[in-house]
N, C-alpha and C positions, 0 to 999 in steps of 0.2 A: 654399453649398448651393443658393441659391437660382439658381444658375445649371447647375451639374448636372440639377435639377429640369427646369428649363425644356428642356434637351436632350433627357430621357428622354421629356418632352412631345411635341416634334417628331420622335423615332425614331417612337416608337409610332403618331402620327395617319398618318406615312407608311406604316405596315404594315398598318394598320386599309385605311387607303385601296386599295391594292393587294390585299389578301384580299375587299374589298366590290365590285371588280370581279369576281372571280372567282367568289364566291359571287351573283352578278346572274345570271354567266353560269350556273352553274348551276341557279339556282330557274327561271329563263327555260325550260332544256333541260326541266327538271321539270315544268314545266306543260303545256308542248308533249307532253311522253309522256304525263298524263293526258289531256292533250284527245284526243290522236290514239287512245288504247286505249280512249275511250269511242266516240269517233267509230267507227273500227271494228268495235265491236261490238255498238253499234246497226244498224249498216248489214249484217254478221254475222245477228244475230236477225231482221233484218227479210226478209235474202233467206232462211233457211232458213224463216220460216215460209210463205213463197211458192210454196217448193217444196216442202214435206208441202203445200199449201190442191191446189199443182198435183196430185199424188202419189194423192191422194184422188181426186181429179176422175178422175182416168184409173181407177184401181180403180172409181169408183162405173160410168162408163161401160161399162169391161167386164163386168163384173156384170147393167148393164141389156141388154147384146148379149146373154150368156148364159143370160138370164133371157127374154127374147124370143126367142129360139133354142129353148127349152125347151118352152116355152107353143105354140111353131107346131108343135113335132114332136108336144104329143100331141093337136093338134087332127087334125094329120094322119093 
């Protein structure tokens, strides 16, 4: 018995071994897709809110042209 024993020892730490590569490689792949879906979507938030700060800026100036446009024609 004690020799059966000892075999089913050495099958199993050899499949342990080869599945704890494979699961490295994938926690590895796993974290790299968190990083990179945070990373992206920082960088996502940050350009759109750039572009509504820009978006505004162009509305608030046309507004001040039409509104100076306004003001000349009833002085006129």
């Amino acid at each position: 018995m004690p020799d059966s024993y000892h075999n089913y020892l050495i099958n199993d730490s050899i499949h342990v071994e080869q599945t704890s590569k494979d699961s490295v490689y994938i926690n590895t792949f796993i974290w790299f897709d968190i990083i990179i879906i945070h990373v992206v979507l920082f960088v996502a938030f940050n350009t759109y809110k750039k572009y509504r700060a820009t978006a505004l800026k162009r509305k608030v100036a046309t507004l001040e042209k039409l509104w100076h446009l306004e003001i000349n024609k009833k002085k006129a």
